[in-house]
C-alpha positions as a Markdown table, in Angstrom:
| # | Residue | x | y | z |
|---|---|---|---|---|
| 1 | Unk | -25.1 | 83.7 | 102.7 |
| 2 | Unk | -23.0 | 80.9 | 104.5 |
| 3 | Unk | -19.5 | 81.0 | 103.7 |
| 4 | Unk | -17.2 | 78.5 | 101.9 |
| 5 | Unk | -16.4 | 75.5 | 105.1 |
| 6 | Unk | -12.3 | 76.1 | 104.8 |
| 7 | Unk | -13.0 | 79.7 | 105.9 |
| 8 | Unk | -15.5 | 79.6 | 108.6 |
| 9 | Unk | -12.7 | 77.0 | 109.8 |
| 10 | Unk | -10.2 | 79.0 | 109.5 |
| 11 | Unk | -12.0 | 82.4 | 111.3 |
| 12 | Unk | -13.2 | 80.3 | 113.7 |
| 13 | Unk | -9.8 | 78.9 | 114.4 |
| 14 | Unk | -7.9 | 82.3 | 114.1 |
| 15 | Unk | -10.3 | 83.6 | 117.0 |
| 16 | Unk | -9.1 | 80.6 | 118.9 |
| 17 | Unk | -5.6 | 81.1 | 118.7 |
| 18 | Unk | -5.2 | 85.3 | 119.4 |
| 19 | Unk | -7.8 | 83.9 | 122.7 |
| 20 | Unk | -5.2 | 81.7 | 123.9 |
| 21 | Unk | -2.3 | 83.9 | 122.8 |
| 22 | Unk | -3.9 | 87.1 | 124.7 |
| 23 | Unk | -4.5 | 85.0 | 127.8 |
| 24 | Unk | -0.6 | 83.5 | 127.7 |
| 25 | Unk | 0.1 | 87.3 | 127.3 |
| 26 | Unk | -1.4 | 88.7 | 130.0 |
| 27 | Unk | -0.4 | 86.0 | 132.3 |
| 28 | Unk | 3.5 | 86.5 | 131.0 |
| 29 | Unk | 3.1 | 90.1 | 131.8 |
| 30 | Unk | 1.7 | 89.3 | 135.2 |
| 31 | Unk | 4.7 | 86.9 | 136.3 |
| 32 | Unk | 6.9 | 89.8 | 134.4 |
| 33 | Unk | 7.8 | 87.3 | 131.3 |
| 34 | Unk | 6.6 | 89.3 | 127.7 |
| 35 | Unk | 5.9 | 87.0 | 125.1 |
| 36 | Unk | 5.5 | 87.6 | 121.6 |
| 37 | Unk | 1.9 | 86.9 | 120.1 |
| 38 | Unk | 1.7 | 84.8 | 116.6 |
| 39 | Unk | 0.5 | 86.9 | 114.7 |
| 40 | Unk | 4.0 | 89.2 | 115.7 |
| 41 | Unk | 5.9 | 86.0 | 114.1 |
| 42 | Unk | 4.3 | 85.6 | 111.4 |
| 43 | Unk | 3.8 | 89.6 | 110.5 |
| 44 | Unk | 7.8 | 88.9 | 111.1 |
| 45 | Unk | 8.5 | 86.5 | 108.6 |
| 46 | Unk | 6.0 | 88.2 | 106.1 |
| 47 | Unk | 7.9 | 91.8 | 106.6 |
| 48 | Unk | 11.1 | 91.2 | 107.3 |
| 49 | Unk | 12.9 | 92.1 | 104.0 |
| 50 | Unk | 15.9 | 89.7 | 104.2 |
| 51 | Unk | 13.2 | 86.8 | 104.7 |
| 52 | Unk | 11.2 | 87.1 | 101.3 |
| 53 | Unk | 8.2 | 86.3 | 100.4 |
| 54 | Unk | 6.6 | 82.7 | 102.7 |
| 55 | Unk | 8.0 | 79.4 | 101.8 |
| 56 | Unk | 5.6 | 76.5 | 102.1 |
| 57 | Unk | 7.6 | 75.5 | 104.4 |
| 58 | Unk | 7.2 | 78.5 | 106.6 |
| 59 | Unk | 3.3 | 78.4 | 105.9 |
| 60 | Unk | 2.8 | 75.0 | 107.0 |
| 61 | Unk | 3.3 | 75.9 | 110.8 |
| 62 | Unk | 2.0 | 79.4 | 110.4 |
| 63 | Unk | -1.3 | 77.8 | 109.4 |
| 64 | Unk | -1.7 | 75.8 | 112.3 |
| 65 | Unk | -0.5 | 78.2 | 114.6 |
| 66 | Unk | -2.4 | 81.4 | 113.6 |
| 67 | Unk | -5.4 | 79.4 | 110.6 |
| 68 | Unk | -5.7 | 79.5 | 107.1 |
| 69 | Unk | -7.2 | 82.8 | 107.2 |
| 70 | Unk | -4.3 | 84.5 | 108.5 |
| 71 | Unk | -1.8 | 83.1 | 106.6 |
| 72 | Unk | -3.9 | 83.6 | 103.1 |
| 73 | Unk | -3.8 | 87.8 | 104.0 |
| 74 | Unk | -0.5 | 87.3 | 104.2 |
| 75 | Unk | 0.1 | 85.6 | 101.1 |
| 76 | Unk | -2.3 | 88.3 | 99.5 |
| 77 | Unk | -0.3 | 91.0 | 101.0 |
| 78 | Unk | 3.1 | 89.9 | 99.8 |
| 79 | Unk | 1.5 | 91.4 | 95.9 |
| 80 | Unk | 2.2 | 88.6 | 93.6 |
| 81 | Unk | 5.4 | 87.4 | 94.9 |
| 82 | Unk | 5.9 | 84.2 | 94.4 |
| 83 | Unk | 5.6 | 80.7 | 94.7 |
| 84 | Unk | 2.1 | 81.2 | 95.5 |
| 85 | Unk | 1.3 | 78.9 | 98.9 |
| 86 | Unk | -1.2 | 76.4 | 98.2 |
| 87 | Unk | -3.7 | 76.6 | 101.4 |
| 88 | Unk | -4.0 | 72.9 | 103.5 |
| 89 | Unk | -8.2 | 73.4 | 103.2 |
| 90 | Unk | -10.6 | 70.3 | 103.0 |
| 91 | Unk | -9.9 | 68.5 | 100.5 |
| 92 | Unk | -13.0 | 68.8 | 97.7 |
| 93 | Unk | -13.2 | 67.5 | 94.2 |
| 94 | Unk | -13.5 | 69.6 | 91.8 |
| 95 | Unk | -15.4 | 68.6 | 88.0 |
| 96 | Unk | -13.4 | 68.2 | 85.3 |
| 97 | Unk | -13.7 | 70.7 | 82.5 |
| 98 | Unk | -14.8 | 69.7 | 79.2 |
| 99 | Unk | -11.4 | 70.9 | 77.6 |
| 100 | Unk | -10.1 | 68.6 | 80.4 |
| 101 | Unk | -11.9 | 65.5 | 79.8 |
| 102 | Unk | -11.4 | 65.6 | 76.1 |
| 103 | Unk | -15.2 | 65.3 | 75.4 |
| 104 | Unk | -16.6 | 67.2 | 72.5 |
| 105 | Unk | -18.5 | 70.2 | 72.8 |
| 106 | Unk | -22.0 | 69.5 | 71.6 |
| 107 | Unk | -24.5 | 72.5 | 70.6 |
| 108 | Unk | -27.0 | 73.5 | 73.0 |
| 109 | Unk | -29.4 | 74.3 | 71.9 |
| 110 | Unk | -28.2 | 72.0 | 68.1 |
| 111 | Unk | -28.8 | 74.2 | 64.8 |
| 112 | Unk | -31.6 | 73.5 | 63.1 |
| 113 | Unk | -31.7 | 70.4 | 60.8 |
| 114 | Unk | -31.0 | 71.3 | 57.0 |
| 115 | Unk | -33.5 | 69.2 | 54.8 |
| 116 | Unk | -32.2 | 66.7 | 53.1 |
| 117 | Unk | -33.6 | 65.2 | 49.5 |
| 118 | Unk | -35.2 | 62.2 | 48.8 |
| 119 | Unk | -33.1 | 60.0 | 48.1 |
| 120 | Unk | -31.4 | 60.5 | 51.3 |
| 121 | Unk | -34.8 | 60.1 | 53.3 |
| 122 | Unk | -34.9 | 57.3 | 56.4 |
| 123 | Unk | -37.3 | 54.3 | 55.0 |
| 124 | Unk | -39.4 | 53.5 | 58.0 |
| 125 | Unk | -42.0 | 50.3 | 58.5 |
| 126 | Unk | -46.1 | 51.7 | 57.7 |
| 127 | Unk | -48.7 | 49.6 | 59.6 |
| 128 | Unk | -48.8 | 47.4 | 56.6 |
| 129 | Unk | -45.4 | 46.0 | 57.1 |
| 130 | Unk | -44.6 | 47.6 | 54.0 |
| 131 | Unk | -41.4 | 49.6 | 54.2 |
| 132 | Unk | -41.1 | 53.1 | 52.0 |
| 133 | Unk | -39.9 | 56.6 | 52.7 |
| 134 | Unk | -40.6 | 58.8 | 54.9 |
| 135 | Unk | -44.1 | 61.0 | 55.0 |
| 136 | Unk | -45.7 | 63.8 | 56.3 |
| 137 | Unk | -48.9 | 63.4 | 57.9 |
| 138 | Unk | -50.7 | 60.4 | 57.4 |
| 139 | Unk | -49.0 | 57.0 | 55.9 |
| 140 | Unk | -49.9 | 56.4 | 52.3 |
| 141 | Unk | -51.6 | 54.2 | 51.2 |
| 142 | Unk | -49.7 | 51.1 | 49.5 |
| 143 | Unk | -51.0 | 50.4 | 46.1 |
| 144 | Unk | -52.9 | 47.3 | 45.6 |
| 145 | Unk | -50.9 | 44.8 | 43.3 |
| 146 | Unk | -52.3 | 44.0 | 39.9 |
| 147 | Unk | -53.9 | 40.3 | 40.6 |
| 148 | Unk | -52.2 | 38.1 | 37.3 |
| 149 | Unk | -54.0 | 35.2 | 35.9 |
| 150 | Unk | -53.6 | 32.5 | 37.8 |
| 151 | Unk | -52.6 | 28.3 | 37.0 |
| 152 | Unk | -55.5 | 25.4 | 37.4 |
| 153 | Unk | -54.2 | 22.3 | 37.6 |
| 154 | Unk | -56.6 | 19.2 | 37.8 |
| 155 | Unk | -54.9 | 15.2 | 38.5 |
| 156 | Unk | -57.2 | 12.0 | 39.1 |
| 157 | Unk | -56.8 | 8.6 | 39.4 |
| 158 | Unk | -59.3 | 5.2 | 40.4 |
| 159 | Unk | -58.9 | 4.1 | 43.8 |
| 160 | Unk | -61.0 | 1.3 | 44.7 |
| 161 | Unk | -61.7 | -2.5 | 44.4 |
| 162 | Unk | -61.9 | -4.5 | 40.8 |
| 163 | Unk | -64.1 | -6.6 | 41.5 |
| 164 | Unk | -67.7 | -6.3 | 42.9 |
| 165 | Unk | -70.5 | -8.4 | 44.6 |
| 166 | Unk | -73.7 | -7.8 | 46.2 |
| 167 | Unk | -73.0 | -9.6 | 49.4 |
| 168 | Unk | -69.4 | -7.5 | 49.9 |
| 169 | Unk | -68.3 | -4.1 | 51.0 |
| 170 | Unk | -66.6 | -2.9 | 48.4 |
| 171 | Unk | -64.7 | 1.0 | 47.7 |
| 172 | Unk | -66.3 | 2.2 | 44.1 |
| 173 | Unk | -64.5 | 5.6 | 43.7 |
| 174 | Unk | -62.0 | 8.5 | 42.9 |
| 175 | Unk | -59.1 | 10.3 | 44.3 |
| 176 | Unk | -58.4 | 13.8 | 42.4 |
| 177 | Unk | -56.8 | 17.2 | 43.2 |
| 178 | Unk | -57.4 | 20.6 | 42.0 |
| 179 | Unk | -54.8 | 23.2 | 42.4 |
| 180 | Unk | -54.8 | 26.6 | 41.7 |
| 181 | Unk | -51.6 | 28.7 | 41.7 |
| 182 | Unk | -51.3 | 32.0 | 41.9 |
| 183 | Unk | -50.1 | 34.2 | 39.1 |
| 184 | Unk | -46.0 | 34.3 | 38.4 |
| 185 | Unk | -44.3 | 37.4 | 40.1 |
| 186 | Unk | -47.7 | 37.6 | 42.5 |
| 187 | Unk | -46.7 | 38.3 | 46.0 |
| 188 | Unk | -50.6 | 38.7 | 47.4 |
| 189 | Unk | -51.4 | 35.3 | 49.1 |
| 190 | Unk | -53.8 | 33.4 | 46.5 |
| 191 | Unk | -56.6 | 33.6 | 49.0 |
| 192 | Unk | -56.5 | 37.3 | 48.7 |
| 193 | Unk | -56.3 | 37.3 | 45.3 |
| 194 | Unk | -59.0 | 35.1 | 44.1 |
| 195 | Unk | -62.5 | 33.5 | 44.3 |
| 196 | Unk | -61.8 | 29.5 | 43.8 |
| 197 | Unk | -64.7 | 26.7 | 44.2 |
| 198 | Unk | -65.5 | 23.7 | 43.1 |
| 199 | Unk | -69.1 | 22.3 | 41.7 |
| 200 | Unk | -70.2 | 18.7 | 41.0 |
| 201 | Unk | -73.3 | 17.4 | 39.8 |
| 202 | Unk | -73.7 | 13.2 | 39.9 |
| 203 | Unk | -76.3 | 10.6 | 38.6 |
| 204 | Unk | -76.0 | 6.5 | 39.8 |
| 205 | Unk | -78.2 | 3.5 | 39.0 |
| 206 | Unk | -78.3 | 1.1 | 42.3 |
| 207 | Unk | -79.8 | -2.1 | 43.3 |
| 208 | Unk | -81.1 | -2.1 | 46.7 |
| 209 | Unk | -82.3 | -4.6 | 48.6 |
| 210 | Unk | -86.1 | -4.4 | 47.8 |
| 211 | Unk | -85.4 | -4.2 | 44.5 |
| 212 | Unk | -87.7 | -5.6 | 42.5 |
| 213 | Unk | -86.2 | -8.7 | 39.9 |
| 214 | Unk | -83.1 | -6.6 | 41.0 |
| 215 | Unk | -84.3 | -3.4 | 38.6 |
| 216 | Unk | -81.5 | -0.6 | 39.2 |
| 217 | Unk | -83.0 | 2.7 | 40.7 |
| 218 | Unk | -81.5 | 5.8 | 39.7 |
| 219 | Unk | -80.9 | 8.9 | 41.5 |
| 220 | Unk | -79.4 | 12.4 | 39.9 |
| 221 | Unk | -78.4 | 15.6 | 41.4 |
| 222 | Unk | -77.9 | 19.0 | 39.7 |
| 223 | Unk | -75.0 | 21.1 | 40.0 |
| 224 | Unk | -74.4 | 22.3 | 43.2 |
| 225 | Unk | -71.2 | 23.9 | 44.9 |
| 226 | Unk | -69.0 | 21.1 | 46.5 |
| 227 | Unk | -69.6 | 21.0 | 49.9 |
| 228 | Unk | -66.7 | 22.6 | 51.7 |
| 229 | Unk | -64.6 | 23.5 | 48.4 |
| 230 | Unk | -64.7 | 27.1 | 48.7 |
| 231 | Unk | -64.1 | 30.3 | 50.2 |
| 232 | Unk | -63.3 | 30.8 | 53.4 |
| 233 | Unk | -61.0 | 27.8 | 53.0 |
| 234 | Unk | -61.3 | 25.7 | 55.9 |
| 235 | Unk | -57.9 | 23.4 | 56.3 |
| 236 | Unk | -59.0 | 21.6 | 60.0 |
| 237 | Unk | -60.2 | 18.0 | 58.4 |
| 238 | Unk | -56.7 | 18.4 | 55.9 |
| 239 | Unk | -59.2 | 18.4 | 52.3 |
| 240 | Unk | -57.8 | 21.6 | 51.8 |
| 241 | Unk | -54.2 | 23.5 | 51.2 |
| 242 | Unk | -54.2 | 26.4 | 51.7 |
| 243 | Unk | -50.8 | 27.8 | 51.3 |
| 244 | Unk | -49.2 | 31.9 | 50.2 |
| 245 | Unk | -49.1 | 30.8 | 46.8 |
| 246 | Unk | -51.5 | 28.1 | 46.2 |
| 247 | Unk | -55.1 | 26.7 | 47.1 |
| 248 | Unk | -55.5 | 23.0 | 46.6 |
| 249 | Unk | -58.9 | 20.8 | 46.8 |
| 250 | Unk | -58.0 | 17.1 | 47.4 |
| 251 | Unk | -61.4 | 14.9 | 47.0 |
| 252 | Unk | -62.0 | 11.7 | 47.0 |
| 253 | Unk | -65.8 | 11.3 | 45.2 |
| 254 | Unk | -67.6 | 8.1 | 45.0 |
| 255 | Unk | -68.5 | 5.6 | 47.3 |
| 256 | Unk | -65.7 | 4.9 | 49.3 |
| 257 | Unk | -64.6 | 5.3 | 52.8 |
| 258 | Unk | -67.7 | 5.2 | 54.9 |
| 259 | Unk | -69.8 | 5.5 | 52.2 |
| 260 | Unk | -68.4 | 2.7 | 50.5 |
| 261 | Unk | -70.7 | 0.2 | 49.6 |
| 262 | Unk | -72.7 | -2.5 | 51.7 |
| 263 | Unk | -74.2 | -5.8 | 51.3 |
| 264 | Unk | -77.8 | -6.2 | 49.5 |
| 265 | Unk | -76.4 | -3.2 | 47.6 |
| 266 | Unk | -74.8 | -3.0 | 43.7 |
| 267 | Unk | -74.0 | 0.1 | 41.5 |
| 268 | Unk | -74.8 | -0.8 | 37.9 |
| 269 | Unk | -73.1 | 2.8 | 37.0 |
| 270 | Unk | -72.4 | 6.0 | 38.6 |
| 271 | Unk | -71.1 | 9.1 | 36.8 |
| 272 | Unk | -70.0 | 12.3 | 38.7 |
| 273 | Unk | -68.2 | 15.6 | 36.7 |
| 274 | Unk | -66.8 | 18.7 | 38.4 |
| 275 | Unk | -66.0 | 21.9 | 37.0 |
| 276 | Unk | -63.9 | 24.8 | 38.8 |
| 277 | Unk | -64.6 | 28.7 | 39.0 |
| 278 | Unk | -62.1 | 31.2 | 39.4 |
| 279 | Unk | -62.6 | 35.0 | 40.0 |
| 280 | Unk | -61.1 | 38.2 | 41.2 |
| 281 | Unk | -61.7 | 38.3 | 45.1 |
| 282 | Unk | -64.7 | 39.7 | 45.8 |
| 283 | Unk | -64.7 | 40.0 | 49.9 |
| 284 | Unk | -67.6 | 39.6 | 52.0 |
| 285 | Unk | -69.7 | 36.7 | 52.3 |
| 286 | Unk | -68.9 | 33.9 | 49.5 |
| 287 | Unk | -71.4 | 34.1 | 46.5 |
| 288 | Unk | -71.7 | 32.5 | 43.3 |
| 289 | Unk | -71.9 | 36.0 | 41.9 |
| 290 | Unk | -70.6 | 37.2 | 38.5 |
| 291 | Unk | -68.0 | 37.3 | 36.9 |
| 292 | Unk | -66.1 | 34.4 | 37.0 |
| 293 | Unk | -64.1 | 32.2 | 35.1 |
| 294 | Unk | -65.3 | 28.4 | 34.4 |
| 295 | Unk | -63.3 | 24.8 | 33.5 |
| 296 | Unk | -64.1 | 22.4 | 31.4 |
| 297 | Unk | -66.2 | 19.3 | 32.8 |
| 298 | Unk | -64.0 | 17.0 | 34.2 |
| 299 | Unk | -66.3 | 13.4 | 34.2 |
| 300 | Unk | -65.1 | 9.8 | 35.9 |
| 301 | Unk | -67.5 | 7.1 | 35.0 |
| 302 | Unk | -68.0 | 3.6 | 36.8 |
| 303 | Unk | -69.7 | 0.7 | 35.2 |
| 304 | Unk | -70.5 | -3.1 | 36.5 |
| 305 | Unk | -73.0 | -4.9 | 35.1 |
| 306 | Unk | -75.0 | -7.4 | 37.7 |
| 307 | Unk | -76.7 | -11.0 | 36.3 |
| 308 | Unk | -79.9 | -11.6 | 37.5 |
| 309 | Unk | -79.9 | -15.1 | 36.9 |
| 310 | Unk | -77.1 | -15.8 | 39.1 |
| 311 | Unk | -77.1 | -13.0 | 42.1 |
| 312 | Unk | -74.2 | -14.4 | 43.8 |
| 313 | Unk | -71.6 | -14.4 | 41.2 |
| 314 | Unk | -69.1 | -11.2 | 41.5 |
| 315 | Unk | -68.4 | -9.1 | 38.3 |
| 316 | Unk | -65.0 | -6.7 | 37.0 |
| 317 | Unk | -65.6 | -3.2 | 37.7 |
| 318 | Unk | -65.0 | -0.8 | 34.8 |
| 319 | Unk | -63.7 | 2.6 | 36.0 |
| 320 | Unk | -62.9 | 5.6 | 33.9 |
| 321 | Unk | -61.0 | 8.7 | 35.9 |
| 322 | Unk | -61.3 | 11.9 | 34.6 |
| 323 | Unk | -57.7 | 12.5 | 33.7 |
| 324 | Unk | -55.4 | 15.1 | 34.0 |
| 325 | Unk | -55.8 | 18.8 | 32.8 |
| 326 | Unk | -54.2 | 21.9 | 33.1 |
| 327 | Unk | -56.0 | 25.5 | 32.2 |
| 328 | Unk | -54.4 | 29.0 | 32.0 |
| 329 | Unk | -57.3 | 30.4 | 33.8 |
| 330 | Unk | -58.3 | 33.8 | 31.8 |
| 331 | Unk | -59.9 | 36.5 | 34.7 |
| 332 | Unk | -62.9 | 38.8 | 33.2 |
| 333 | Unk | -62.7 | 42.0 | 34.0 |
């Protein structure tokens, strides 16, 4: 094993010095001069018993003269007298204790953790966002939320021209909105909670142009699920809202923006109802399955009545909007 570097120093140096000092020697004997060795001087001032024990002072020049070495057997030979000469060795730093530094002891390997009681259990976040204490194994499950009975709120209003002629472009028709807000205290989005569409059913008498003697023709349509008023909701062309705690349907029925109508054309009446159905979501793939809940008809009726005898002449149209409702939707089970 290698040595600490202040003493291979120092033996290395000692050797050095009692070299030098034997050479001087025998040369002094030679020319008939004795000279004292070091290690005489310093055995002097370590023996000697009016000197006492080495003074740092008197071990400073020892040390360069004779190594640290020598002068540390001296210091251990002197039994504990004291002041105790600190050696001039490399300097090295040494680590501060603990004690020293004023740090804490920690515990290495730390005790085992007590267990504590629920109510002092860390709440963590489960996959469902939903935060809750702390489990073993897998998360639970959070319980599904009882789905309340939810609001359905109906407006209309007319929104087209008063008058009407069969060379014109006129708007014949409706704007309305159907709302449906989800249960009080609910925090489930409404599209999670509920199934919510909208049906329509319509019957109009028209005078086209090859009418004959300018005889109405009629055309009626059964029920039928409104076009894009229903689930999945889609909210790109801005006819539905879909929003955490409502679903709205804004229509406008009837013959109005590009299906307003256009000359050689009259409507003698039109009549259009919607009704609403509500259910419990389902998931999947919409269906008009059971159970649901259904509205009342809502109904908005147009009338204008054409004279044959003068085809030109414009006449009032009569409008009727449906209204405004409001139902406290009841869910079946």
């Amino acid at each position: 094993m290698v040595g600490p570097p202040c003493e291979e120093y120092a033996n290395e140096h000692e050797g050095s010095v009692r070299l030098r000092a034997r050479q001087g020697q025998e040369e002094a004997e030679a020319a008939g001069h004795p000279i004292r060795r070091p290690e005489d001087s310093a055995r002097e001032h370590r023996l000697a018993p009016d000197r006492g024990p080495l003074t740092p002072a008197q071990a400073m020049p020892l040390q360069r003269m004779v190594g640290n070495a020598a002068v540390s057997r001296m210091i251990a030979d002197s039994r504990g007298s004291e002041p105790k000469i600190p050696l001039a060795a490399p300097s090295t730093r040494s680590k501060r204790t603990q004690d020293e530094s004023g740090i804490e002891r920690g515990e290495s390997p730390p005790q085992r953790q007590q267990r504590v009681g629920k109510d002092q259990q860390a709440t963590r976040t489960t996959r469902s966002g939903t935060a809750g204490t702390s489990v073993k194994g897998k998360e639970k499950a959070q319980e599904a939320e009882d789905i309340g009975n939810p609001t359905l709120r109906f407006t209309s209003r007319y929104d087209g021209s008063r008058q009407q002629s069969l060379a014109g472009s006129d708007t014949i028709g409706f704007e309305q909105v159907a709302t449906l807000h989800r249960a009080d205290g609910m925090t489930t989005r409404a599209e999670d909670a509920y199934d919510f569409w909208q049906e329509v059913t319509d019957e109009n008498r028209q005078i086209t142009p090859d009418a004959v003697n300018y005889r109405p023709k009629r055309t009626k349509r059964p029920w039928v699920v409104d076009g894009p008023f229903r689930p999945p909701y889609n909210t790109d062309d801005g006819t539905i809202a879909n929003e955490a705690d409502h679903i709205s349907f804004r229509d406008n029925p009837g013959f109005s923006g590009n299906m307003r109508m256009t000359n050689g054309y009259w409507l003698s009446s039109y009549e259009i109802k919607f009704r609403w159905k509500v259910r419990r979501r389902l998931g999947g793939r919409f269906t008009k399955g059971e159970p649901f809940w259904t509205s009342d008809e809502m109904v908005h009726r147009v009338e204008s009545v054409f004279d044959p005898e003068n085809p030109e002449a414009s006449a009032p149209i009569n409008a009727t909007a449906a209204g405004n409702r409001t139902w406290n939707v009841t869910l079946p089970n």
